[in-house]
C-alpha positions in Angstrom: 36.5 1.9 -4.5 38.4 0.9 -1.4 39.3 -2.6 0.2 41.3 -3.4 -2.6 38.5 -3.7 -4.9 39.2 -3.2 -8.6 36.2 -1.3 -10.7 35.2 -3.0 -13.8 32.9 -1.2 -16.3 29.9 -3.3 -17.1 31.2 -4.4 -20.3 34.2 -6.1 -18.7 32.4 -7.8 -15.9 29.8 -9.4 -18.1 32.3 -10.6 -19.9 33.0 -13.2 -17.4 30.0 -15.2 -18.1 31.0 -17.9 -20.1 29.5 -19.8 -22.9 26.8 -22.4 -21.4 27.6 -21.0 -18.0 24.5 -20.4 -15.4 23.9 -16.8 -14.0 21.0 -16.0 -10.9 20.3 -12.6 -10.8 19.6 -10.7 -7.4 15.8 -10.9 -7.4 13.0 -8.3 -6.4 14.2 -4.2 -6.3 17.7 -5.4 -6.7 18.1 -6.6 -9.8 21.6 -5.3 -11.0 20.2 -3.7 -13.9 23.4 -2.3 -15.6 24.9 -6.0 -15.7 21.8 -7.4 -17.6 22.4 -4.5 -19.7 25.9 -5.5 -20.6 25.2 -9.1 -20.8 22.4 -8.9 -22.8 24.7 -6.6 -25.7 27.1 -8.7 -25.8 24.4 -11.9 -26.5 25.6 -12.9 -29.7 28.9 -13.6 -28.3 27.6 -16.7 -25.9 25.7 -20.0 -26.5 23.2 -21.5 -23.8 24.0 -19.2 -21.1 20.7 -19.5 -18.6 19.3 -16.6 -16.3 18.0 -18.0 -13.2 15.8 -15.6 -11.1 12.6 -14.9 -8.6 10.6 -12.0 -9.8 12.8 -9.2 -10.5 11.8 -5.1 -10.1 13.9 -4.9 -13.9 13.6 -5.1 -17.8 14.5 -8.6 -18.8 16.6 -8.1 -22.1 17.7 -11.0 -22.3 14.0 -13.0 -22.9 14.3 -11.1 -26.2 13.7 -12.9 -29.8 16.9 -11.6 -30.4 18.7 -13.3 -28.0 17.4 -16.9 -28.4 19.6 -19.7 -28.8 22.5 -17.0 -26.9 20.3 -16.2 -23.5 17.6 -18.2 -21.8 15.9 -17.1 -18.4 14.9 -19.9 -16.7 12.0 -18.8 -14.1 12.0 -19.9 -10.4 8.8 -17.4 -10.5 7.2 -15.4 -12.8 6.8 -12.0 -13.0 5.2 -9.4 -15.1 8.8 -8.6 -17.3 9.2 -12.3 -18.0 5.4 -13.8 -18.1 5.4 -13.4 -22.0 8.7 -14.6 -22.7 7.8 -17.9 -20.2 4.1 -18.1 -22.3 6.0 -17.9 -25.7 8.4 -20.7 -25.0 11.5 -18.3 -25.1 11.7 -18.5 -21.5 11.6 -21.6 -18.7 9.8 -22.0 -15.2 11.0 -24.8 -13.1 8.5 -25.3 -10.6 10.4 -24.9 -6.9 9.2 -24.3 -2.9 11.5 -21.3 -2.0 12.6 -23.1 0.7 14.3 -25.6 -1.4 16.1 -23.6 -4.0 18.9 -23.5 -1.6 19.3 -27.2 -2.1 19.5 -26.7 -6.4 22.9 -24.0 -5.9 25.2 -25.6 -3.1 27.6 -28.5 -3.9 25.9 -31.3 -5.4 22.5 -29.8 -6.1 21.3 -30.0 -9.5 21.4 -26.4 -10.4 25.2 -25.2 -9.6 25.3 -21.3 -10.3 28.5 -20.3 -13.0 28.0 -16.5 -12.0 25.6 -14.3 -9.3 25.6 -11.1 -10.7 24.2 -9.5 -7.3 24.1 -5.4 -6.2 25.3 -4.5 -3.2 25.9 -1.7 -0.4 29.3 -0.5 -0.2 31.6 -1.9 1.8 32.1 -1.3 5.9 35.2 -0.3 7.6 35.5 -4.3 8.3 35.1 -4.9 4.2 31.4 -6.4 4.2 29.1 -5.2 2.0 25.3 -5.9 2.4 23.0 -7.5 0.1 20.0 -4.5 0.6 16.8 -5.2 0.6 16.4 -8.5 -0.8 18.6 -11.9 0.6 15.9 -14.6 -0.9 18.0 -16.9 -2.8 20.8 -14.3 -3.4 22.1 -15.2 -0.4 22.5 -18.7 -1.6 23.7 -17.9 -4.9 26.0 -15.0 -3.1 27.4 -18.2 -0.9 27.4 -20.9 -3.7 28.8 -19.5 -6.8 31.6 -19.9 -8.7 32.6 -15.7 -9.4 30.3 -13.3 -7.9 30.3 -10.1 -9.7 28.3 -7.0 -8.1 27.1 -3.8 -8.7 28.2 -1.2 -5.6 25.5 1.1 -4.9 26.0 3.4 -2.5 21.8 4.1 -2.6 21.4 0.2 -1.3 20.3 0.3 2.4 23.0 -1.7 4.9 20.5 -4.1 6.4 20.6 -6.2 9.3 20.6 -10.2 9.4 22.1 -12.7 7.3 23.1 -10.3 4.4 26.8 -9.5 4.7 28.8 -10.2 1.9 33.0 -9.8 1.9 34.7 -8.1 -0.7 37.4 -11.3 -0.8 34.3 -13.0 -2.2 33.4 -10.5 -5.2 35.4 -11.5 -8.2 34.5 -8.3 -10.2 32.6 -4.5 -8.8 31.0 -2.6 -11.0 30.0 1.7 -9.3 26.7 2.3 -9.9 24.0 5.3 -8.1 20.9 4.2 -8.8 17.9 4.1 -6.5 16.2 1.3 -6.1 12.7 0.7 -7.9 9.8 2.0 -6.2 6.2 -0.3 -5.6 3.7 2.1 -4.5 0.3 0.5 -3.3 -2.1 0.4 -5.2 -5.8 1.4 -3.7 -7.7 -1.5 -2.7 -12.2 -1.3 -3.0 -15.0 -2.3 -0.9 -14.3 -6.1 -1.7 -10.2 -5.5 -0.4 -11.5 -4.1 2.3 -14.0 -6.9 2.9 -11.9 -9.2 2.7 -9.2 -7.7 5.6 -11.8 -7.6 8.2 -13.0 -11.2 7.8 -9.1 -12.3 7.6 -8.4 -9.7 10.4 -11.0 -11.4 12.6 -9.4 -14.8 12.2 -5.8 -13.1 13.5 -5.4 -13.4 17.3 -3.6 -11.2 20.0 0.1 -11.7 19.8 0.2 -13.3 16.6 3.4 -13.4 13.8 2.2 -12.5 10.5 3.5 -13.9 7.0 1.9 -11.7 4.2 2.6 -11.2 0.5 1.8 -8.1 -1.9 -1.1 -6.4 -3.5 -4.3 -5.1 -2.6 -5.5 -7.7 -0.1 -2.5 -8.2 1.7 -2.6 -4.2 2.2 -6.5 -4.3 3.3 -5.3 -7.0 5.7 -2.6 -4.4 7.4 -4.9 -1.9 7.7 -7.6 -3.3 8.9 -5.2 -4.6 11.8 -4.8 -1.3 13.6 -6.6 -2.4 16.3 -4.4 -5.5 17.3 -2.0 -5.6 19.9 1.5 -7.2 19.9 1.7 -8.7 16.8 5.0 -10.0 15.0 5.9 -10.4 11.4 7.9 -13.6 10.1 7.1 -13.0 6.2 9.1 -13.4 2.7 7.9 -9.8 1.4 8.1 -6.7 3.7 6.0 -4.3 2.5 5.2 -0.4 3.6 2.0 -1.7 4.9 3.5 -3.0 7.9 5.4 1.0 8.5 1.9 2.0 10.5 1.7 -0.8 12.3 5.4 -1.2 13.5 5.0 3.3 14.4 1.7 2.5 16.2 2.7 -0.1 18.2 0.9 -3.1 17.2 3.7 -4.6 15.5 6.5 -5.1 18.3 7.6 -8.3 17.8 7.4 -9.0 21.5 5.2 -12.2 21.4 7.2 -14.0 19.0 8.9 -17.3 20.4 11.9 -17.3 17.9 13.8 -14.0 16.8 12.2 -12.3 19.5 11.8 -8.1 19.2 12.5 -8.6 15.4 10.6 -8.7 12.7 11.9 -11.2 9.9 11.5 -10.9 6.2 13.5 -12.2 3.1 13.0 -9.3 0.9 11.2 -5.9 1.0 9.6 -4.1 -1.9 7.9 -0.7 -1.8 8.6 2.6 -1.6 11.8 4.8 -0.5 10.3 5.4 2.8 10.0 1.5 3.2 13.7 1.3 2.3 15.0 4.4 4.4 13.5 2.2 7.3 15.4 -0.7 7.0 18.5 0.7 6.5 20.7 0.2 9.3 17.1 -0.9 11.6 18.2 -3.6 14.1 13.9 -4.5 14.7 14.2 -5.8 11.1 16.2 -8.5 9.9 16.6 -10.0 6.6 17.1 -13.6 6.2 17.7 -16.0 3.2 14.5 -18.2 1.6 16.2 -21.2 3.0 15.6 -20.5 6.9 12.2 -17.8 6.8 10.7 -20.7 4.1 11.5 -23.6 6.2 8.5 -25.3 7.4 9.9 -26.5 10.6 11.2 -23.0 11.5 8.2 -21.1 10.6 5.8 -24.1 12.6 8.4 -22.9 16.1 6.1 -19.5 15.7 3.7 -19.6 18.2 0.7 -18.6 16.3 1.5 -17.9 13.5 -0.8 -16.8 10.8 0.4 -17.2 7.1 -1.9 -15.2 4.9 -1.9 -15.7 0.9 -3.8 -15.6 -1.9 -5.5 -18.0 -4.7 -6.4 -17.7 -8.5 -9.1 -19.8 -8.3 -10.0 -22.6 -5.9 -12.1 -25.9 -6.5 -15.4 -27.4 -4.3 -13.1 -29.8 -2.5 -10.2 -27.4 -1.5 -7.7 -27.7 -4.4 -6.2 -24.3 -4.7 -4.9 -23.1 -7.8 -2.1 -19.5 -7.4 0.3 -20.4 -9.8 -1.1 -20.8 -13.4 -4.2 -19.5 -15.3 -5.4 -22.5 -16.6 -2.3 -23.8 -18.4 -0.7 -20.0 -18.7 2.1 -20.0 -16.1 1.6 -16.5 -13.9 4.0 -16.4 -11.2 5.3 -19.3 -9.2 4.9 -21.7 -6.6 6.6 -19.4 -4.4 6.8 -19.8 -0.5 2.8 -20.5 0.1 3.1 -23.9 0.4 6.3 -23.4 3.1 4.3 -21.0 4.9 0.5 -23.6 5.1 2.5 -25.6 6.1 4.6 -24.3 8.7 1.5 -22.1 10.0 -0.7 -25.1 10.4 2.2 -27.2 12.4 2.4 -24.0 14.8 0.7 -23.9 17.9 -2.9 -21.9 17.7 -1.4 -21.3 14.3 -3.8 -20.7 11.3 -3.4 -21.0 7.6 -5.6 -18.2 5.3 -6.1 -18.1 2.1 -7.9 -14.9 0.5 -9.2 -14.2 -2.7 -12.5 -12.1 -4.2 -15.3 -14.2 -4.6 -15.1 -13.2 -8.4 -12.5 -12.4 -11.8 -13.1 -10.5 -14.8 -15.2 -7.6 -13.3 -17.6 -9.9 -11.6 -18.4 -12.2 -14.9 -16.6 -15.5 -13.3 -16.8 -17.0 -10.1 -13.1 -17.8 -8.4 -15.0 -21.0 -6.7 -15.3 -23.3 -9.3 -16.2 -27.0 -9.3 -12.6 -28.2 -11.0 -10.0 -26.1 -11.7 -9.6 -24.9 -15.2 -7.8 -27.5 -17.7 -3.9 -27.3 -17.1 -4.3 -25.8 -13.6 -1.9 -25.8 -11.4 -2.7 -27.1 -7.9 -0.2 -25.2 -5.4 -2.2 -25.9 -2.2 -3.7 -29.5 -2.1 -6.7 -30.2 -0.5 -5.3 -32.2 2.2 -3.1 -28.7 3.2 -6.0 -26.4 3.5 -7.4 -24.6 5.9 -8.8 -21.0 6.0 -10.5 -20.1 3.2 -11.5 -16.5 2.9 -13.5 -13.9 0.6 -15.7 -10.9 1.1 -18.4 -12.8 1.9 -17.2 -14.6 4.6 -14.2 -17.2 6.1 -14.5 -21.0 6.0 -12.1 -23.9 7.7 -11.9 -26.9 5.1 -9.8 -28.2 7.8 -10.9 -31.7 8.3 -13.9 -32.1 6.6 -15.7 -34.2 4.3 -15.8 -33.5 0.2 -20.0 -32.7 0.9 -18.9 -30.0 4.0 -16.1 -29.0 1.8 -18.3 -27.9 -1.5 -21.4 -26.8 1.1 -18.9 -24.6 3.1 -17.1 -22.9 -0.2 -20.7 -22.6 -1.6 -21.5 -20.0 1.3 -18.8 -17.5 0.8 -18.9 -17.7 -3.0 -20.5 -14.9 -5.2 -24.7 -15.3 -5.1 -24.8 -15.1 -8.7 -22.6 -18.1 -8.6 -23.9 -20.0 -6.0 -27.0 -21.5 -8.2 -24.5 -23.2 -10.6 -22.1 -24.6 -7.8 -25.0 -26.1 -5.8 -25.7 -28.0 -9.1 -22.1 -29.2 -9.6 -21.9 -30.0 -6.1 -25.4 -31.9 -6.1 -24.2 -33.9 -9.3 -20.7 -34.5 -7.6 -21.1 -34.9 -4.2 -25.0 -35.8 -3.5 -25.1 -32.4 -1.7 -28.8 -31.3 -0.6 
């Protein structure tokens, strides 16, 4: 390892964690996976030592029974590997706008991070390292902590924007070749692709897109191919965007901030999707603190944020964080990007969900959210609501329009009950 960089096994840079210390780990496909390994063996040698983290791409060894009372992840958002461990009570989920967890790590805030355990690109001729596909918060926790301590992958792409990261600043390297971990998309139905042409309609000529992951999001891409001169100013970059950026209709061109680039805090998807970014000038990766930020994304002109709901009451309460009182993933950056989107000029906010859960045998319009739901998007911050069946704007009107408009694209087999609850409620005829 060069730059003067002394190689630590992963043994011997875990053990720089101390007892009731605070780690972050690098979130999404880079999750340093060796360090957690290490860590989480040497358990019973620490007290109270909390994991912070997004959704990693990793096992989470450390939400083990076995570990409790030694390790405790604390959740900024939930994922798959950790969902049990937060539902069980082993694990913790602080409830956080992405653009705001900035604010917890630097001086003063009321989260300071101990450790980052981050992975990284080798170092250039000029000693920077880059941190790959994913800058979120590990840029913040890269800048803020007290030791950093990385994994040096030569397999990690060297991207471009706000991800460099000095060797002077790395208090312990550990040599790893791993590739990253692969999302491949999964296919999306009749209702997916439903549901991308009535959210594709909404998006205008020279619009910047922000878009998360999944099914919808992916019916959305394709069902864009027809667009011209759109830009993309998103958290998650996703290989559904690779067609559109080769085709032309992504170029980035219309955008009036970070003009020719598209901007994205992470990326998660296949190789192909990470072979493109490495060393790719048109794509930039930025941390949570500046894509988030609701006065940066509202400079946009037009911009169209474009996310998804569990469930969504009659008067525009949306619901994307919890399963009634069952935590599933996270406040996230929705809220940053309604926001932001609905400040911009000719800007639109859109979310999109099937009409229905559980194969069809519940409706995802409801009159009141399930006991213990969480409300992520209040009613007075929605706007575009979408399903297969059609697109509504909540935007401005009464509780009555509200319930009458929802009503209209909810499920038929639903719509009997809701006009009921919405008679009862609202006095709607």
């Amino acid at each position: 390892m060069n730059h003067g960089m002394h190689s630590f096994d992963p043994a011997e840079a875990a053990a720089l964690v101390p007892s009731r210390g605070r780690v972050y780990v690098h979130e999404a496909a880079m999750a340093p996976v060796s360090l957690l390994e290490a860590l989480a063996a040497r358990a019973h040698d620490l007290e109270d030592v909390e994991i912070v983290h997004l959704h990693t791409n990793a096992p989470a060894p450390y939400t083990d029974e076995a570990c409790a009372g030694h390790l405790r992840h604390n959740a900024l958002f939930v994922g798959p590997n950790t969902r049990e461990a937060v539902a069980a009570g082993r694990a913790d989920f602080t409830p956080v706008f992405l653009s705001e967890v900035e604010s917890l790590f630097r001086d003063g805030g009321s989260m300071p991070i101990d450790v980052a355990f981050l992975q990284l690109s080798p170092p250039d001729r000029h000693g920077f390292c880059r941190l790959g596909t994913s800058v979120s918060c590990a840029r913040a926790a890269a800048d803020h902590a007290r030791l950093v301590v990385a994994e040096i992958n030569p397999r990690v792409p060297r991207t471009s924007g706000n991800t460099a990261v000095h060797v002077s600043r790395i208090t312990a390297a550990v040599e790893v070749d791993r590739p990253l971990p692969e999302h491949h998309q999964a296919p999306f139905g009749e209702v997916e692709r439903a549901i991308g042409r009535n959210v594709a309609e909404l998006v205008p000529e020279g619009a910047t897109l922000q878009m998360g992951i999944g099914r919808i999001p992916d019916a959305v891409l394709a069902a864009l191919s027809d667009h011209r001169d759109l830009g993309v100013h998103t958290e998650m970059f996703s290989d559904g965007l690779l067609a559109l950026i080769e085709s032309g209709v992504v170029n980035n061109r219309k955008k009036s901030r970070f003009e020719n680039r598209a901007v994205a805090s992470f990326a998660m998807g296949t190789k192909a999707l990470y072979d493109f970014v490495h060393d790719n000038p048109i794509v930039e990766f930025h941390a949570s603190h500046m894509v988030n930020d609701p006065n940066e994304i509202g400079k946009q002109y037009r911009m169209v944020a474009i996310n998804s709901a569990i469930e969504i009451d009659l008067t525009g309460q949306v619901c994307a964080d919890s399963i009634g009182e069952r935590i599933h993933s996270g406040i996230g950056g929705q809220m940053d990007f309604v926001q932001g989107a609905v400040r911009s000029r000719d800007g639109k906010a859109i979310l999109a969900l099937p009409s229905t859960a559980l194969g069809g045998k519940a409706s995802r319009i409801v009159p009141r959210l399930a006991p213990g739901a969480g409300v992520v998007t209040t009613r007075g911050h929605v706007q575009w609501v979408v399903t297969e069946i059609g697109a509504v704007n909540l935007h401005g009107r009464t509780l009555r329009d509200r319930a009458r408009l929802l009503i209209s694209i909810a499920h038929p087999d639903f719509r009997e009950g809701l006009e009921r609850e919405a008679y009862e409620r609202f006095h709607c005829r």
